[in-house]
N, C-alpha and C positions, 0 to 999 in steps of 0.2 A: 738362460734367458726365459725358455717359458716357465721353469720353476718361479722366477720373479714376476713374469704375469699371474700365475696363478696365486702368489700369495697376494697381488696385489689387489684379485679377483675377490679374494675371499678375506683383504680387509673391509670392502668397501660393503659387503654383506653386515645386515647388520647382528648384532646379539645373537636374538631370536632366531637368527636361522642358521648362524654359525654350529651353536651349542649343538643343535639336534643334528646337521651333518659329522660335526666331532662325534657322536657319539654315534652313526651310524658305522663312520669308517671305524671307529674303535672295534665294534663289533663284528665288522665283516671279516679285519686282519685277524680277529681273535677266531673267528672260525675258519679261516684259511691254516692257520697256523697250525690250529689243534690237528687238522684234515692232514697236513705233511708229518706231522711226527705220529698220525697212527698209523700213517700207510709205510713209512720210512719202516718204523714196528713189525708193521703186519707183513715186510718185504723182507726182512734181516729172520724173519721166522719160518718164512715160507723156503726159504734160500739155505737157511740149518737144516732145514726137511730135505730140500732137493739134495743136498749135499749127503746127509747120511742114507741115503735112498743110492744115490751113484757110488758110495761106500760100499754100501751092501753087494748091488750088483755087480762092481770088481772085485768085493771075495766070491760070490760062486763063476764068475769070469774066469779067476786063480786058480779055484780047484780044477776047475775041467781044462785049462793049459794044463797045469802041473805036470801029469803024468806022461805029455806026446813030448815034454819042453826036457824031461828030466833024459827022455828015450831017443831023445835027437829025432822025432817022429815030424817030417815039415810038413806031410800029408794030416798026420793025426791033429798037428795044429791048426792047418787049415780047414779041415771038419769040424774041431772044436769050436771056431771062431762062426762058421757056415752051422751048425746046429746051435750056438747061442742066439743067432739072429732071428731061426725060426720061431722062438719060445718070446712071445711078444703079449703074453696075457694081460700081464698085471701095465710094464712098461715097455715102451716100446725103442726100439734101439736103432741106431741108422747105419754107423760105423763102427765097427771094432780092428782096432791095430795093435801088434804085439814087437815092439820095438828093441833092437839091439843095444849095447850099451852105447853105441855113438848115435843113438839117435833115427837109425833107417830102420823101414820097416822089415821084419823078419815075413810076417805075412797081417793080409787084411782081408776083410769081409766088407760088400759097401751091402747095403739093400735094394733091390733091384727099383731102376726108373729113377732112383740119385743119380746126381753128376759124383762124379770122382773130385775130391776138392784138397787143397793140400793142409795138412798139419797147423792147430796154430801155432805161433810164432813163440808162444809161452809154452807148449811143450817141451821144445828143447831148451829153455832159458832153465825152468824148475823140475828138479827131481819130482814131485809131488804137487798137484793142487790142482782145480776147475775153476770154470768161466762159464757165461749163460752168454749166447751170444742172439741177441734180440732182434736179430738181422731176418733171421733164416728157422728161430725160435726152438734153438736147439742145447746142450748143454752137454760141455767136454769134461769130462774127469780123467787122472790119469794117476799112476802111483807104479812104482817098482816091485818089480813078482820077483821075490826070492825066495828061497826054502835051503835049507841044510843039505835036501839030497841033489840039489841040481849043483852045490859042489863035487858032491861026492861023483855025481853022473857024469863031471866034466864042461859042467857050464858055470864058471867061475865068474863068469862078468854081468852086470847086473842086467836084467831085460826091463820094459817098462810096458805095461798094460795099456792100454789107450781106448775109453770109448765114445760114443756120441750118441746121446740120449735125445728121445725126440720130447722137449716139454714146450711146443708150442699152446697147447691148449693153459698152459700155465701164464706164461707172457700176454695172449689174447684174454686172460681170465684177469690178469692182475692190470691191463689197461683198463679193463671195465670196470674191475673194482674203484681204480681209481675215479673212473670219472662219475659212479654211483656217488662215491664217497664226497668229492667235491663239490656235483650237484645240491645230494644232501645236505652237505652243509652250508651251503650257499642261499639254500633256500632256505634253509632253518633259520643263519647269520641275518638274512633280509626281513625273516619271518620277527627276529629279536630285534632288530633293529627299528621294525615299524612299530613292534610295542613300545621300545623303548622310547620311539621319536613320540607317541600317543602320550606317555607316562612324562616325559617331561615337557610338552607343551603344557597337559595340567599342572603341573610343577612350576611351568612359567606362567602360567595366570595372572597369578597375583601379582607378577612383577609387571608383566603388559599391561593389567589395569591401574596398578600406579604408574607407570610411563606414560599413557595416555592421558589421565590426570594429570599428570603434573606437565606434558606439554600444554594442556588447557587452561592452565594457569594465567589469568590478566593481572590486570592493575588489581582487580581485587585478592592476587595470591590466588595457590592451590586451590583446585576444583575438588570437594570431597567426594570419596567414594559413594552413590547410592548404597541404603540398608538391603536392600535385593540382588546388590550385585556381593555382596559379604556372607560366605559359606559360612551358616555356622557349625555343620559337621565338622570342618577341618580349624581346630582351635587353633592353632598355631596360623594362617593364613587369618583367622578371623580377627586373631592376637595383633596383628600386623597392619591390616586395614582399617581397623578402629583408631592403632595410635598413629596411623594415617592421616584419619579425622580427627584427632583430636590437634594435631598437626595445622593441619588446612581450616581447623576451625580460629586454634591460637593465631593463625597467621590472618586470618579477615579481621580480627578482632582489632591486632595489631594494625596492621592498616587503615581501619577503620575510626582507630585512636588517633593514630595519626593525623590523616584529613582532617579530623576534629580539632587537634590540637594546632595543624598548619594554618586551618580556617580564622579559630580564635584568634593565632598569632596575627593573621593579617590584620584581623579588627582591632586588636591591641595598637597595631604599628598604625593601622590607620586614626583610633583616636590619639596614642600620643603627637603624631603628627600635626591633625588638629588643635590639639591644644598647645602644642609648640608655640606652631602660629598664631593662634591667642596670644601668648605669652611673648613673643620674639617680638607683635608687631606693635601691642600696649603700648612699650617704651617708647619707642620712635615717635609715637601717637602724641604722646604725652609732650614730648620736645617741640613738637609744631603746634599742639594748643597753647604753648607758651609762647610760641612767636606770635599766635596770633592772638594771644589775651595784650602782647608788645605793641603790637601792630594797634589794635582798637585806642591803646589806652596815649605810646607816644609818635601815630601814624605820622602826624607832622613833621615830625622831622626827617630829614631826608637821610642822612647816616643811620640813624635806628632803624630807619624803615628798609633802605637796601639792606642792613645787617638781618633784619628780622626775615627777608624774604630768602636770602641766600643762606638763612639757616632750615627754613623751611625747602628751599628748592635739595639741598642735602639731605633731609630728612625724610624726604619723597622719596632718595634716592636709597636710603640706608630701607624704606620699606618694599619697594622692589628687590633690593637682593636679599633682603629676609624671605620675601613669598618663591623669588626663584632659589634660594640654597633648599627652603623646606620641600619644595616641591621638585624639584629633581638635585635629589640629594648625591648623585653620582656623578654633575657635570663636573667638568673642569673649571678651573678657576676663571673670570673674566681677564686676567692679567692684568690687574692696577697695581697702582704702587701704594704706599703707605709712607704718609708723612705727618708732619708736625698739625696741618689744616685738620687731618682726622684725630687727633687727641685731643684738638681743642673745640672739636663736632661734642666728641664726646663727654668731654667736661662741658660742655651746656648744656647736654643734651642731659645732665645725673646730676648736675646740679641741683634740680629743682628736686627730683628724687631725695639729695641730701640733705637740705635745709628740710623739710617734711618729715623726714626721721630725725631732724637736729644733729644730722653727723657731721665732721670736717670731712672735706675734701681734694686732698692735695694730688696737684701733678708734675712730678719730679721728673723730668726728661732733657737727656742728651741727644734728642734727635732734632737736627738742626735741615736736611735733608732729606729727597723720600728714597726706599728702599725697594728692592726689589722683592715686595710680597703683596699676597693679593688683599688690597684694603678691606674689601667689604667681609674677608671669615673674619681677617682680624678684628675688626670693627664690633663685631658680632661676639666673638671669641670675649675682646673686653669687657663690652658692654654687659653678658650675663655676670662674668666672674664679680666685676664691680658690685650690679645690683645687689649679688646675693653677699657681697661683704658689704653693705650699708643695709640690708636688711638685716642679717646676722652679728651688725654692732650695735651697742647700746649708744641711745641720747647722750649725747657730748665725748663721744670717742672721735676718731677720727680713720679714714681709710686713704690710703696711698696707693696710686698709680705710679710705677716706676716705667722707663722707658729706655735703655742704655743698647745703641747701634755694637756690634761688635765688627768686628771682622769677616766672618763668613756665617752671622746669625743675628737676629737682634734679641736681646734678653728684655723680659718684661716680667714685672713683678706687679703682682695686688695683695695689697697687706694691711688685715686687719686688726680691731683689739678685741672682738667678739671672743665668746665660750671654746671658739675650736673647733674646726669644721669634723664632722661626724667619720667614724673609720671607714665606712662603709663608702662614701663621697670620697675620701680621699684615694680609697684603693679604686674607684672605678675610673679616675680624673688619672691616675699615673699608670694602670696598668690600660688603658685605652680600653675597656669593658664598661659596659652598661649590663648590671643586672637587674631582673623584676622586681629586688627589695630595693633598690639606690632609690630611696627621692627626691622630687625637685625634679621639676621640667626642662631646664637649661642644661643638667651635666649631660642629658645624650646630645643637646647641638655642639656642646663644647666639644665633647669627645671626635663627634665625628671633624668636627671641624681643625681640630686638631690635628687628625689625622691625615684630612685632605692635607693638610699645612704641612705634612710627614714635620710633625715637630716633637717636643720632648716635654712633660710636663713633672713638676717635681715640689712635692706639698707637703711643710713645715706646719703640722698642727699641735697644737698642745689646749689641753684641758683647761678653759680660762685665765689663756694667755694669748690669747689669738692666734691669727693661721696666716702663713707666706706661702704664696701658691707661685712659680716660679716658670718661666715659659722660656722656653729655646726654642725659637721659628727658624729656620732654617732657609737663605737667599735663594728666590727661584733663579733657576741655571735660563737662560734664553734659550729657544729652539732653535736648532740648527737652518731648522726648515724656514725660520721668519728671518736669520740674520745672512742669507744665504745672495747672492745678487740677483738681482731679475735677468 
């Protein structure tokens, strides 16, 4: 559990301060490490020394036993043992024991003001070997005294040498070492490590100063580097901040096209809008200055003149849902229906348009009933297609309004004998796109209108043969929420 606090301590740290702590710990464990295997070293050297040092000193141990050991002399061995103890120049010695072959001592010497202490327990385990014993800071060797003559003399059974060397000063020398040695490198490890933490904060410069940059970043994109904050001694950093800037420059620029180009666009959307309206409200216009040139010329009568006024009161009406489709071109439909009354709005209303261009004008319809779609896009939706096929026919053709209810859509057809409506017009009408080269001011209402209508459209054009433009409107379904009981 704290290992998982801590890592979760030193995710929340960021980068920047991560990096240079890895790199201090890198450094400390590398000089910890170095510090254990040269003193591990310098202990396995020191310990070959002691060892052939208590070598030495149990061969001349053996010589001066030899002669009392070979003469069965127990007095002579016990002065040998009491005159080696004396002789303390070079090393100094605490115990010496001269042991039988099972192990008990034959005789011993302690140094005076020792306690008396017993044998270690690897004495008797191993014929031969030493131990440092770091307790008491002393150091056992032991090895078997034979010779040829101590058979011959009648001592057949092995003896064993036994001494105890005083290398305290050795164990207090090599604790000190040790902890010179760990200071040393500890101080050194922290000494590399604050370089190294110095050498790579410079290192990270350049990335701090672009993270800071580029936190800075707004609506206008990346903040560039000041030319004062860009070393140019260091090519390779200078290399990097510049294509920085040139970065943060492409990127204002780019945004800055943008705006421009979003700007234009709204003025685009706003004049064709305008001039929609223009164009969508002309007609309608035109259908009520003919009721009212009807009106002036046979007001007396009382059927022309309600006929003339309820074509005008529809006409009013057909110019309100043109200003409300163009001006909030994302409401919902009003929910009317569409019927027979509205194709015959609209053959009066293109009438006059036709005989003006000398075109025929027929309207071929099986709609006896109104449907569930919304009159006024349709209305709209016709209305352009027609115009622009009795604009687009020649004097004494003729243009056909088809009208056939289906089942779950109503199909309508406009079909002219004109040149053939343009590819351009036709792929923007069937694939539901308005592009900046399509002209003509009606196919973007159609299109959208179309779309509010989620319908299908589908354009037979040929090369002066005329064009059949083909429409699937699709029954609006009722809302649950209006056919629901109060």
């Amino acid at each position: 559990m704290p290992r998982t606090r801590l890592m979760r301590w030193l995710a929340r740290l960021p980068m920047s301060t991560r990096l240079p702590l890895a790199v201090v710990a890198v450094v400390l464990v590398t000089a910890l490490g170095t510090t254990q295997i040269a003193l591990q070293g310098l202990q396995r050297q020191v310990e070959r020394q002691i060892e052939r040092t208590g070598q030495v000193y149990l061969d001349g141990l053996a010589a001066a036993l030899l002669p009392p050991v070979i003469g069965h002399d127990q007095a002579g061995i016990e002065r040998a043992l009491d005159e080696a103890l004396r002789m303390h120049q070079g090393l100094v010695d605490r115990r010496l024991f001269l042991l039988d072959a099972g192990g008990l001592p034959i005789a011993r010497a302690d140094r005076a003001g020792l306690p008396q202490i017993p044998l270690p327990a690897a004495v008797g385990q191993q014929a031969r070997g030493d131990l440092i014993d770091t307790d008491d800071g002393s150091y056992w060797v032991w090895r078997p005294l034979s010779d040829d003559r101590m058979v011959a003399g009648g001592r057949p059974g092995a003896l064993t040498v036994v001494a105890n060397l005083d290398v305290a000063d050795y164990v207090t020398e090599r604790r000190q070492l040790w902890w010179r040695l760990a200071g040393f490198n500890l101080g050194l490890g922290l000494l590399c490590a604050f370089l190294g933490l110095l050498l790579l904060r410079r290192l990270q410069r350049p990335l701090d100063t672009l993270t800071r940059h580029l936190q800075q970043a707004g609506e206008a994109g990346p903040a560039p580097v000041p030319e004062n904050l860009i070393p140019e001694a260091d090519r390779e950093t200078s290399r990097l901040l510049q294509a920085y800037n040139r970065m943060a420059g492409a990127a204002r620029e780019r945004e800055t096209l943008i705006t421009r180009m979003a700007e234009q666009e709204r003025e685009a959307v706003l004049g064709r809008m305008v001039a929609t309206l223009a164009h969508e409200v002309r007609n309608p216009l035109a259908g009520v200055r003919t009721a009212v040139d009807t009106l002036r010329k046979f007001g007396e009568r009382p059927d022309t003149r309600a006929e003339a006024i309820d074509f005008m009161e529809r006409g009013l009406r057909v110019l309100g849902g043109v200003v409300d489709a163009t001006l909030a071109m994302h409401r919902p439909s009003d929910g009317r229906s569409f019927g027979p009354q509205d194709l015959a709005d609209l053959q009066r209303l293109l009438e006059p348009q036709a005989q003006q261009a000398q075109v025929a004008l027929a309207l071929e319809s099986g709609l006896s009933q109104t449907v569930p779609l919304a009159g006024g896009e349709v209305r709209q939706v016709l209305l352009n297609l027609v115009l622009n096929a009795i604009k687009a026919s020649a004097p004494g053709s003729r243009v056909t309004l088809r009208c056939e209810p289906m089942a779950t859509h109503l199909r309508l057809e406009v079909i002219d004998q004109g040149p053939g409506l343009p590819g351009p017009l036709a792929t923007s009408l069937e694939q539901g796109q308005v592009h900046e080269q399509t002209p003509g001011l009606g196919v973007a209402v159609v299109v959208r209108l179309v779309q509010q209508l989620q319908g299908r459209v589908a354009v037979d054009a040929h090369s002066g043969q005329g064009t059949r433009i083909a429409l699937e409107l699709p029954y609006a379904t009722p809302d649950p929420a209006d056919t629901s009981p109060a």
